[in-house]
PDBQT receptor file of N, H, CA, C and O in Angstrom, charges set to zero:
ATOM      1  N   UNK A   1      45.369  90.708 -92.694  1.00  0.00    +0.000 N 
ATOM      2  CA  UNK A   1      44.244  91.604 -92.516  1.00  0.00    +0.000 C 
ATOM      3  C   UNK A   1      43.219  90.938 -91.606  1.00  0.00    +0.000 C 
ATOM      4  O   UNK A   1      42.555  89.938 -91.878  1.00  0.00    +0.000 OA
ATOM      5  N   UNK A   2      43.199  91.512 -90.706  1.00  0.00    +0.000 N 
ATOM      6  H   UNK A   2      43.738  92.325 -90.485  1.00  0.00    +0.000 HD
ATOM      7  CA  UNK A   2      41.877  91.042 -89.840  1.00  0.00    +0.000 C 
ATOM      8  C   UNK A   2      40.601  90.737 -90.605  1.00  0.00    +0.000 C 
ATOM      9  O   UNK A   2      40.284  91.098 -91.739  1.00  0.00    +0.000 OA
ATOM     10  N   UNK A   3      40.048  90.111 -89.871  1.00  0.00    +0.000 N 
ATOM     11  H   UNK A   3      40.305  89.818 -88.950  1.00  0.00    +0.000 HD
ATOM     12  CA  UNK A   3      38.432  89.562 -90.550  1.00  0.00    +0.000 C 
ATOM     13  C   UNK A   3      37.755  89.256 -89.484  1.00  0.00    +0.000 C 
ATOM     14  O   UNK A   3      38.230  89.141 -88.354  1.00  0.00    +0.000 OA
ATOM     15  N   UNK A   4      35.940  89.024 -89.992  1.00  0.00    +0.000 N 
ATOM     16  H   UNK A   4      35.555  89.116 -90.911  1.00  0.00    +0.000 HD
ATOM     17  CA  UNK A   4      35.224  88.927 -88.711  1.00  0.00    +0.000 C 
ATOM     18  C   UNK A   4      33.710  87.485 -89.821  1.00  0.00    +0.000 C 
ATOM     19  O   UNK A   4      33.544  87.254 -91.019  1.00  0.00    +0.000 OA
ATOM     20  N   UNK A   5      33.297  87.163 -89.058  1.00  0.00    +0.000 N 
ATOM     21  H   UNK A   5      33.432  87.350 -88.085  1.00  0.00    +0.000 HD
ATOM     22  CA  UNK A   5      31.762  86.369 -89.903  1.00  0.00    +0.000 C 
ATOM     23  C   UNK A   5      31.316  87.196 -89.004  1.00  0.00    +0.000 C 
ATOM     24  O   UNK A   5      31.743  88.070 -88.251  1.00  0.00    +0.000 OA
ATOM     25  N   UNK A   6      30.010  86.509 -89.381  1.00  0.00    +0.000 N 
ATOM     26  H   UNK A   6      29.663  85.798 -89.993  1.00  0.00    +0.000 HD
ATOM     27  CA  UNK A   6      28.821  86.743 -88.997  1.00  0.00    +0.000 C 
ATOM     28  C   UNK A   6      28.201  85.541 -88.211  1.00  0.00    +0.000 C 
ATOM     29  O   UNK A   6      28.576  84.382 -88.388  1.00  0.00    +0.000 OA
ATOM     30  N   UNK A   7      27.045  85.974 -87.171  1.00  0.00    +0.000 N 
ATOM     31  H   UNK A   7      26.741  86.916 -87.028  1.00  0.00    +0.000 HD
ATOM     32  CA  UNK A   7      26.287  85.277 -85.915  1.00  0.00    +0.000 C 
ATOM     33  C   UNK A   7      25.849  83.737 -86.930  1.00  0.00    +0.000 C 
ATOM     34  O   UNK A   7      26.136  82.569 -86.669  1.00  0.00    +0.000 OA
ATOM     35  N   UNK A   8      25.127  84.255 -88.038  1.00  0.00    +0.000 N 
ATOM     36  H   UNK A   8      24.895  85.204 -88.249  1.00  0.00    +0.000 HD
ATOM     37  CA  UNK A   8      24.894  82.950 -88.847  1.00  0.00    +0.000 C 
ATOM     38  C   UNK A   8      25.294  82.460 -90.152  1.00  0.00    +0.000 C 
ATOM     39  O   UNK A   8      24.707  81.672 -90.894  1.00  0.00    +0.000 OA
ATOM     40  N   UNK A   9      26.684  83.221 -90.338  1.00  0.00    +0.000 N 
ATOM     41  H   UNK A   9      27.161  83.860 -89.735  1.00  0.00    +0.000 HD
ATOM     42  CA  UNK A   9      27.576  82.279 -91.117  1.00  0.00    +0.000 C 
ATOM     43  C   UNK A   9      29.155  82.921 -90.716  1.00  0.00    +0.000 C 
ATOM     44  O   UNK A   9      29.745  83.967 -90.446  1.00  0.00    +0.000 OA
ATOM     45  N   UNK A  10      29.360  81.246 -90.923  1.00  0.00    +0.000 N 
ATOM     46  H   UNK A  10      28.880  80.397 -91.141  1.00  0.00    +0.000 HD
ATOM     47  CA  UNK A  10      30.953  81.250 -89.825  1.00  0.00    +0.000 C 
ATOM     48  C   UNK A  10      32.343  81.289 -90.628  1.00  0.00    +0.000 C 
ATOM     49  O   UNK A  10      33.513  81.195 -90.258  1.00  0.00    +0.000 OA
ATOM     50  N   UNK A  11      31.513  81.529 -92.327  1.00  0.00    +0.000 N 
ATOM     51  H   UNK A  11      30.562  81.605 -92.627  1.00  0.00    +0.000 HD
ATOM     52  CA  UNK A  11      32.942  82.327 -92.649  1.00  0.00    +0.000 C 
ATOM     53  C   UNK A  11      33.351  83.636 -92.628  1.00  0.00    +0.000 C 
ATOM     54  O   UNK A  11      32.519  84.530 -92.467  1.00  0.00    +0.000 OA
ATOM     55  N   UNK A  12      34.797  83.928 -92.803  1.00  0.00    +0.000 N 
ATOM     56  H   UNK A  12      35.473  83.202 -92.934  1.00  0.00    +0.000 HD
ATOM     57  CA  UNK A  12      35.446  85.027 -92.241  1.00  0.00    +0.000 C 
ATOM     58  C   UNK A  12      35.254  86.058 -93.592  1.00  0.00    +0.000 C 
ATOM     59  O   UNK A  12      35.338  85.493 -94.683  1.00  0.00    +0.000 OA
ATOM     60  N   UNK A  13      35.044  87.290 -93.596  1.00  0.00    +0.000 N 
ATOM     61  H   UNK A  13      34.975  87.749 -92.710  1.00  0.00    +0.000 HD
ATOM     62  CA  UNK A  13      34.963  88.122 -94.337  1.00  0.00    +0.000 C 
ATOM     63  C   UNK A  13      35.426  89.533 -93.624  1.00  0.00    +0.000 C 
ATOM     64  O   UNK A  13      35.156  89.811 -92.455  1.00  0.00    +0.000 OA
ATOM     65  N   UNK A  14      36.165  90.374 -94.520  1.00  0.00    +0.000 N 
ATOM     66  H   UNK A  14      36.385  90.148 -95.469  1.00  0.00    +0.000 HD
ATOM     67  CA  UNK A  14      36.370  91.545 -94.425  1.00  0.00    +0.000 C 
ATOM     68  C   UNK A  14      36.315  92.382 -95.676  1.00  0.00    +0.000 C 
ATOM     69  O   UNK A  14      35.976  91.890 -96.752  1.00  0.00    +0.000 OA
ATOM     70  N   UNK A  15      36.602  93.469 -95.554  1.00  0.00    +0.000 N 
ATOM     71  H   UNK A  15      36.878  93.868 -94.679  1.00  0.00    +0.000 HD
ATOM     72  CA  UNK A  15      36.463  94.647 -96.079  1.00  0.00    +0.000 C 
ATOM     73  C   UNK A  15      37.635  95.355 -96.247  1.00  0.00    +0.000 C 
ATOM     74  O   UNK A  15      38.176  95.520 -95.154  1.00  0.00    +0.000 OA
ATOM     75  N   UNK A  16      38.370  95.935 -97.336  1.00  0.00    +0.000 N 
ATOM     76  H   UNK A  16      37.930  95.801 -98.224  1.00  0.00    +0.000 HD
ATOM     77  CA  UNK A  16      39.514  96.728 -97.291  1.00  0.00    +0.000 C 
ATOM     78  C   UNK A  16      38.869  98.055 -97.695  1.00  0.00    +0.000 C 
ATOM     79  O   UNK A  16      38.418  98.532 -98.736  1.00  0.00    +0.000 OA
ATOM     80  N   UNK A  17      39.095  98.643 -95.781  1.00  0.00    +0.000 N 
ATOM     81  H   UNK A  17      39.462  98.256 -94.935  1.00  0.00    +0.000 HD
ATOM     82  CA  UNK A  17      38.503 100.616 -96.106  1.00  0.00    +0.000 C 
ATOM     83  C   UNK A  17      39.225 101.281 -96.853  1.00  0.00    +0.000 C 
ATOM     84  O   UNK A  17      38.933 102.410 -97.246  1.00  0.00    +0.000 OA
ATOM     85  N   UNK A  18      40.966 100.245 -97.342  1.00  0.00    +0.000 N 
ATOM     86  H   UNK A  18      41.203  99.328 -97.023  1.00  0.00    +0.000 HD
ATOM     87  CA  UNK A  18      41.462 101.350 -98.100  1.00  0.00    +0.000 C 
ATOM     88  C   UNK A  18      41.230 101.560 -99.831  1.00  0.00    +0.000 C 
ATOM     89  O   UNK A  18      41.677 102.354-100.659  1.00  0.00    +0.000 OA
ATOM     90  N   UNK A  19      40.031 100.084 -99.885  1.00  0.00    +0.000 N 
ATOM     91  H   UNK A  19      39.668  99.440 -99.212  1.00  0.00    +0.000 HD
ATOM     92  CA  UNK A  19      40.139  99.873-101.579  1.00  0.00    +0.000 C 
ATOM     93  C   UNK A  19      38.268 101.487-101.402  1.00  0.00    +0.000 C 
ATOM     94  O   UNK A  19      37.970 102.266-102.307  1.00  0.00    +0.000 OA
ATOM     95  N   UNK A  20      37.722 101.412-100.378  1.00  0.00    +0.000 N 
ATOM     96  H   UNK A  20      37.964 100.779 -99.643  1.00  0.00    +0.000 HD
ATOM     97  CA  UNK A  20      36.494 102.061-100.083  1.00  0.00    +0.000 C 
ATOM     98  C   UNK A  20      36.191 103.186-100.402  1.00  0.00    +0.000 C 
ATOM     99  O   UNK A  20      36.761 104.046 -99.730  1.00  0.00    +0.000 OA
ATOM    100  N   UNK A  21      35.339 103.642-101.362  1.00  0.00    +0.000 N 
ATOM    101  H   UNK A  21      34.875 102.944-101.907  1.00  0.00    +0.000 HD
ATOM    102  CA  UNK A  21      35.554 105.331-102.012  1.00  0.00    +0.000 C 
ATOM    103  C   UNK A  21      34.960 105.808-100.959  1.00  0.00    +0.000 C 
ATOM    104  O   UNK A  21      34.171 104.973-100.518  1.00  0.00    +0.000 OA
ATOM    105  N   UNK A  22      34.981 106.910-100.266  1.00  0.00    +0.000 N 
ATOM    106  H   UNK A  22      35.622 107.589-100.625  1.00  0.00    +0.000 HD
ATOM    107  CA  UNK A  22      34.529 107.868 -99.410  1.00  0.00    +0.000 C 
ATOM    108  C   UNK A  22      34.154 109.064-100.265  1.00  0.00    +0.000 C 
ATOM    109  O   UNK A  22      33.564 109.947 -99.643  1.00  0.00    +0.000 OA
ATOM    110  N   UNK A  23      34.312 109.229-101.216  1.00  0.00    +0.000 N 
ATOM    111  H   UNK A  23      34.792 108.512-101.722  1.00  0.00    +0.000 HD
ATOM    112  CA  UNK A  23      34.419 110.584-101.779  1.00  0.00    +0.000 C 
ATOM    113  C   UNK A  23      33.237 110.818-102.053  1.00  0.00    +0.000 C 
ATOM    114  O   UNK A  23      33.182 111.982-102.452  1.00  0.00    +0.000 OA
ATOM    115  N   UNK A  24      32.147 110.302-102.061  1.00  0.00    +0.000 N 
ATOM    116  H   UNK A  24      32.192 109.357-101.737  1.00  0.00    +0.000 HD
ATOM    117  CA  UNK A  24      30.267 110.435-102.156  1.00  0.00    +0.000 C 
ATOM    118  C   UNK A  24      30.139 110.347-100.283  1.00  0.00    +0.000 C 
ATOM    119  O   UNK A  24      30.819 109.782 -99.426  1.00  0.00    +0.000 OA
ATOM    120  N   UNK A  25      29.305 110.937-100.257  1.00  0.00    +0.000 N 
ATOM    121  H   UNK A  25      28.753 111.395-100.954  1.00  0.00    +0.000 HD
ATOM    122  CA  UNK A  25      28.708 110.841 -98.855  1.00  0.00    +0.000 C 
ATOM    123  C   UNK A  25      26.874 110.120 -98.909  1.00  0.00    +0.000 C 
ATOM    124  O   UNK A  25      25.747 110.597 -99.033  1.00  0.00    +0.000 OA
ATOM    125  N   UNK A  26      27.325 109.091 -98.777  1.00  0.00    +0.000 N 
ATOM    126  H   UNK A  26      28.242 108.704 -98.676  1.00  0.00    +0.000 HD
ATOM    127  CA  UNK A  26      25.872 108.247 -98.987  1.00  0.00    +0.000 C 
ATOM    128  C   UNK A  26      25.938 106.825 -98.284  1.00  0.00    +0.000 C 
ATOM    129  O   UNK A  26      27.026 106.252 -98.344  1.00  0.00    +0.000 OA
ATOM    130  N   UNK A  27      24.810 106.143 -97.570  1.00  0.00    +0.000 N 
ATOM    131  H   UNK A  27      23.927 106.609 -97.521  1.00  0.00    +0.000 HD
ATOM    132  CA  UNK A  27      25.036 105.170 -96.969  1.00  0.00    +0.000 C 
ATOM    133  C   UNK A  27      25.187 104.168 -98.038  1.00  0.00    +0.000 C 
ATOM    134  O   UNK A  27      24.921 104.372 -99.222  1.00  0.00    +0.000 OA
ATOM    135  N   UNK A  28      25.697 102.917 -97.463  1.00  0.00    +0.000 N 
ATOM    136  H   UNK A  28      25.913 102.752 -96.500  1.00  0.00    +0.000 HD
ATOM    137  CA  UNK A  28      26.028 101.954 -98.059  1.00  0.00    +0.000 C 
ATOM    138  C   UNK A  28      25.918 100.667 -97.483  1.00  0.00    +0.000 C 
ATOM    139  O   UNK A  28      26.174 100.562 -96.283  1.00  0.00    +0.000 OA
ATOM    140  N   UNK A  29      25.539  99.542 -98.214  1.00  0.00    +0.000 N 
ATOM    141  H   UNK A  29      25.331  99.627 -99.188  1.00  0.00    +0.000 HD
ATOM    142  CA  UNK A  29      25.142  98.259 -97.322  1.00  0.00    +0.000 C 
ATOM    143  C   UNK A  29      25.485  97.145 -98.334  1.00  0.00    +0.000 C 
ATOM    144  O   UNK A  29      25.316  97.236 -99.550  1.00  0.00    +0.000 OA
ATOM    145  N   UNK A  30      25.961  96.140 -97.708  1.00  0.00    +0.000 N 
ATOM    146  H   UNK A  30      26.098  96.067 -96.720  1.00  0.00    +0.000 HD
ATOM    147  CA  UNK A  30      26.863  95.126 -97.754  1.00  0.00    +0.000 C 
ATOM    148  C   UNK A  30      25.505  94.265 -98.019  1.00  0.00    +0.000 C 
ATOM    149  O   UNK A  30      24.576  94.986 -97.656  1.00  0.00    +0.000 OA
ATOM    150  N   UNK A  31      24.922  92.815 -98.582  1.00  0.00    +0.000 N 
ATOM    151  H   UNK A  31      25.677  92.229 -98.876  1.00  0.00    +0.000 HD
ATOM    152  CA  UNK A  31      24.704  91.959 -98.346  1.00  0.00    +0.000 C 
ATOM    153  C   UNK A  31      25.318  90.747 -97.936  1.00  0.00    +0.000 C 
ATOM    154  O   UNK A  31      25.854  90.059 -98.805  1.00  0.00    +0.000 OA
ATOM    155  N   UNK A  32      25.329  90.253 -96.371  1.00  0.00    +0.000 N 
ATOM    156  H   UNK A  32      24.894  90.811 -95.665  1.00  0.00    +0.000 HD
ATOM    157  CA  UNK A  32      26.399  89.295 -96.270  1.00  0.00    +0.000 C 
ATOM    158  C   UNK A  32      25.188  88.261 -96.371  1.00  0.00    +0.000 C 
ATOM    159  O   UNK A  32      23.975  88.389 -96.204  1.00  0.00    +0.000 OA
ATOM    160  N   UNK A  33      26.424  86.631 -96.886  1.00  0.00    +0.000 N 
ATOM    161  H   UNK A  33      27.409  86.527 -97.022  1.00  0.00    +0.000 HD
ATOM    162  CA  UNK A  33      25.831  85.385 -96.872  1.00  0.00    +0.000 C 
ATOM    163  C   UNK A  33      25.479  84.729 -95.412  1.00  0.00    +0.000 C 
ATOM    164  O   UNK A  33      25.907  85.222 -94.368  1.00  0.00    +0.000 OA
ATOM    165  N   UNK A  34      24.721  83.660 -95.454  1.00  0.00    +0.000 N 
ATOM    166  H   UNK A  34      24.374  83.259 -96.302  1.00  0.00    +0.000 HD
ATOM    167  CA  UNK A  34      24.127  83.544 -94.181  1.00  0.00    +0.000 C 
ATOM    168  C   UNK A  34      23.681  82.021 -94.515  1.00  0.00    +0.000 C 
ATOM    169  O   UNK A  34      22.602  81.454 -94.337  1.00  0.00    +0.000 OA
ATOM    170  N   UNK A  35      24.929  81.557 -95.075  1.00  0.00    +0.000 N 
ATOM    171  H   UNK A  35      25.805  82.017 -95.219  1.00  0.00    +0.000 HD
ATOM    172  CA  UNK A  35      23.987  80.188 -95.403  1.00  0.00    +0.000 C 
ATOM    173  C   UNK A  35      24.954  79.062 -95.155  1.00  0.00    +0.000 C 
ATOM    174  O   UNK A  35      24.950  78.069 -95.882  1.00  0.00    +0.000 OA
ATOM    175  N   UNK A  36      25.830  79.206 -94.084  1.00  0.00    +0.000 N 
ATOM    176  H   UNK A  36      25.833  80.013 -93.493  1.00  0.00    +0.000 HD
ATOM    177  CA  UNK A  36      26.736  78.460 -93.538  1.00  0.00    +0.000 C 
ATOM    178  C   UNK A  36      26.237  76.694 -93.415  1.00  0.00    +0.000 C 
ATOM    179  O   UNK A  36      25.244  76.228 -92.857  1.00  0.00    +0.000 OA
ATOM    180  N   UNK A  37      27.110  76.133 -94.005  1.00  0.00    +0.000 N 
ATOM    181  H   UNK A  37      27.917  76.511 -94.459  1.00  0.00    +0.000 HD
ATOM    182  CA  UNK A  37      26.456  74.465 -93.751  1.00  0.00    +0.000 C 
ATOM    183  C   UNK A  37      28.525  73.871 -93.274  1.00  0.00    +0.000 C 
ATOM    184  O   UNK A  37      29.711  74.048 -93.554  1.00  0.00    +0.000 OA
ATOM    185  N   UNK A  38      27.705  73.241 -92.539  1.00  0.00    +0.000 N 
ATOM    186  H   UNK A  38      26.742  73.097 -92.312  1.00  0.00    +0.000 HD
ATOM    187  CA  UNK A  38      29.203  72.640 -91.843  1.00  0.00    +0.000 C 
ATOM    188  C   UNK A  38      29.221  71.112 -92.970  1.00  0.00    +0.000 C 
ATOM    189  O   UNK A  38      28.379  70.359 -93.458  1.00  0.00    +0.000 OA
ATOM    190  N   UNK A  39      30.383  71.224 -92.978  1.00  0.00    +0.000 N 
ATOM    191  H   UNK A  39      31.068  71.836 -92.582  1.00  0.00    +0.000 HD
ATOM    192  CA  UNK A  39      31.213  70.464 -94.211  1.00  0.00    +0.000 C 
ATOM    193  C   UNK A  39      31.355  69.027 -93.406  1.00  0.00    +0.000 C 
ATOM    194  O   UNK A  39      31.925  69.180 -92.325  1.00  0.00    +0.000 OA
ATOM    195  N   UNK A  40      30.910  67.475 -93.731  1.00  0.00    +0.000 N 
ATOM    196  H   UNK A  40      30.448  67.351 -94.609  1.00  0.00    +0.000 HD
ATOM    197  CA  UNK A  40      31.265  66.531 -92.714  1.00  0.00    +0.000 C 
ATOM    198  C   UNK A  40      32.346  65.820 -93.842  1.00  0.00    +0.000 C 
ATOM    199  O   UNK A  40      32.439  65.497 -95.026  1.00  0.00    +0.000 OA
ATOM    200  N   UNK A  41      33.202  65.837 -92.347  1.00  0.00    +0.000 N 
ATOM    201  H   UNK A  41      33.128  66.100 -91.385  1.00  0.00    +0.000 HD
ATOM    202  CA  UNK A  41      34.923  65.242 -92.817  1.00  0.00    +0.000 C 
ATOM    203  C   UNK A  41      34.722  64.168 -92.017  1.00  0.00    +0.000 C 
ATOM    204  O   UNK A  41      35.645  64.081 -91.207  1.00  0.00    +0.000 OA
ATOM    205  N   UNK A  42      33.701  63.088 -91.861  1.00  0.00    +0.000 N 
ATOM    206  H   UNK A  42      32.950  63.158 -92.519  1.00  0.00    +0.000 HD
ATOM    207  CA  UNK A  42      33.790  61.945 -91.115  1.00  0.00    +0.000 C 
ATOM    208  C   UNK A  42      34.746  60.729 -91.897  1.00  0.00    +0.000 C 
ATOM    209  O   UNK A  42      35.240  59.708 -91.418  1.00  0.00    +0.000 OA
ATOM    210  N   UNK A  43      34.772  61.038 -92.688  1.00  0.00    +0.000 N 
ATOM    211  H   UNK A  43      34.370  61.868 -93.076  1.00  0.00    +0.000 HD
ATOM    212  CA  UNK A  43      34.961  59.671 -93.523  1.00  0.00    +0.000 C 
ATOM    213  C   UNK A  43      36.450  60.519 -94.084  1.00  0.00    +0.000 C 
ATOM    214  O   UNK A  43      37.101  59.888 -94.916  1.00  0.00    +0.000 OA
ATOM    215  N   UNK A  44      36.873  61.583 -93.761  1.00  0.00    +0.000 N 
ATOM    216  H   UNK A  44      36.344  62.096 -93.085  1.00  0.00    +0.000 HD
ATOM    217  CA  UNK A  44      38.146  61.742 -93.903  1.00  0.00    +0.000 C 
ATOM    218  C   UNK A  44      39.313  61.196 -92.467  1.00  0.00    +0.000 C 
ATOM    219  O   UNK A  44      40.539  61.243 -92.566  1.00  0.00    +0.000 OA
ATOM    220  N   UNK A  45      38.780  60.852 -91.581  1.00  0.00    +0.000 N 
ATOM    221  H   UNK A  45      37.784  60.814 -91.501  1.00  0.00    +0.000 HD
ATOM    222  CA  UNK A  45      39.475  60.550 -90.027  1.00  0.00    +0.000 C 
ATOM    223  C   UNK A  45      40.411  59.376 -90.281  1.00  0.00    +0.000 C 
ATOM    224  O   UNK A  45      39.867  58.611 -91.078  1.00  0.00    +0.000 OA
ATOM    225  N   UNK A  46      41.340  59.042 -89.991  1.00  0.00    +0.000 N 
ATOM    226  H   UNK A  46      41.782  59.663 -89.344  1.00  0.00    +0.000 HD
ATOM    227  CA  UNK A  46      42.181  58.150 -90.148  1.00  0.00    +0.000 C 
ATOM    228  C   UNK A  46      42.578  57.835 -88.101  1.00  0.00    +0.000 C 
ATOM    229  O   UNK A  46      42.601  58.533 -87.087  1.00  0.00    +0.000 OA
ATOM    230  N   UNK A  47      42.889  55.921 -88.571  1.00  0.00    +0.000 N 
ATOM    231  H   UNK A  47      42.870  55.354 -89.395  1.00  0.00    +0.000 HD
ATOM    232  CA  UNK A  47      43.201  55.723 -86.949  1.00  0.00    +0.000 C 
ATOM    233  C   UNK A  47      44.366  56.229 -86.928  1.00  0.00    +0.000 C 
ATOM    234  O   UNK A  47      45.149  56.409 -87.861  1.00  0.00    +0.000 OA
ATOM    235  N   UNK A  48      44.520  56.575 -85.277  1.00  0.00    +0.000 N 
ATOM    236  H   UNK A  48      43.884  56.429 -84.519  1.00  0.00    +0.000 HD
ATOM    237  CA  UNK A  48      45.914  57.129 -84.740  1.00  0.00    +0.000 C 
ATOM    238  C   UNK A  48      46.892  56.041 -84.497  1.00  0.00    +0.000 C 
ATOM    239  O   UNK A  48      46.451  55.222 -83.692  1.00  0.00    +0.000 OA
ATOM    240  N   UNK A  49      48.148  55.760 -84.964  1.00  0.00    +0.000 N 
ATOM    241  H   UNK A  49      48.506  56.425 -85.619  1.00  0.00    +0.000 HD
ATOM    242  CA  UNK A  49      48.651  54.574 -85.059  1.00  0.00    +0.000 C 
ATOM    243  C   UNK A  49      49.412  54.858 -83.484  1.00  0.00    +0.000 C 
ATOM    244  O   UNK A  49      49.950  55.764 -82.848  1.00  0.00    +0.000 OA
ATOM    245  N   UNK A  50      49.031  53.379 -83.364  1.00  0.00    +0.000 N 
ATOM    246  H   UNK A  50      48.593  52.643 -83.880  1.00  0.00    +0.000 HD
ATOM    247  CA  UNK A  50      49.948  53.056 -81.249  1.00  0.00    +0.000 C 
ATOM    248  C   UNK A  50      51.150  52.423 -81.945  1.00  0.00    +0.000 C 
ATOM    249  O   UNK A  50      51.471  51.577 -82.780  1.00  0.00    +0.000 OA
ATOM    250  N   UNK A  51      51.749  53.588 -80.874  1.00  0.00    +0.000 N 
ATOM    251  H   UNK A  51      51.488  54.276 -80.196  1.00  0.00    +0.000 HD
ATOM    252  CA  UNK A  51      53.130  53.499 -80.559  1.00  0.00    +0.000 C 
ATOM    253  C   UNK A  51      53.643  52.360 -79.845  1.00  0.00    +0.000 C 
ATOM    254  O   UNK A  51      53.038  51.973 -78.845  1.00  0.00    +0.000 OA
ATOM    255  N   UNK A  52      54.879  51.667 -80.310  1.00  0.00    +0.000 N 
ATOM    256  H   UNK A  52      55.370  51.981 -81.122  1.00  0.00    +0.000 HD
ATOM    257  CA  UNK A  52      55.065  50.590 -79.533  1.00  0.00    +0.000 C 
ATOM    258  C   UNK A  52      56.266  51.060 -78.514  1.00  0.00    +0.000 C 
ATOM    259  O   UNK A  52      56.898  52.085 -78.769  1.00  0.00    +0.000 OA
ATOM    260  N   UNK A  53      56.604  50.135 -77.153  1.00  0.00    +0.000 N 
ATOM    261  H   UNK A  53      56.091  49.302 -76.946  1.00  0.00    +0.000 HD
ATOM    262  CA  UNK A  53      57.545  50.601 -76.393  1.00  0.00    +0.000 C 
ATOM    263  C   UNK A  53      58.766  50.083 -76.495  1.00  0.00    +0.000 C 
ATOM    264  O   UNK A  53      59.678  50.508 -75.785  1.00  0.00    +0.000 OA
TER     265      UNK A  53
């Protein structure tokens, strides 16, 4: 299923229009999250081992 974020948070979210009642005719609004913090994997990096010839 496709997905999309948002400008200020960069995870992916969608919507299934087919779970979506239509059967009321009334607007409707989503609150999306917006509180994206980038995760640091520095201390997960491992050296790249050299190849010998």
């Amino acid at each position: 299923m496709p997905g999309d974020r948002t400008y200020n948070g960069l995870q992916i979210q969608m919507i299934d229009l087919k779970k979506a009642n239509f059967d009321q005719a009334v607007l409707r609004t989503i609150e999306l999250p917006n509180d994206f913090e980038p995760e640091d994997i520095t201390d997960d990096a491992e050296p790249l081992a050299l190849k010998s010839k």
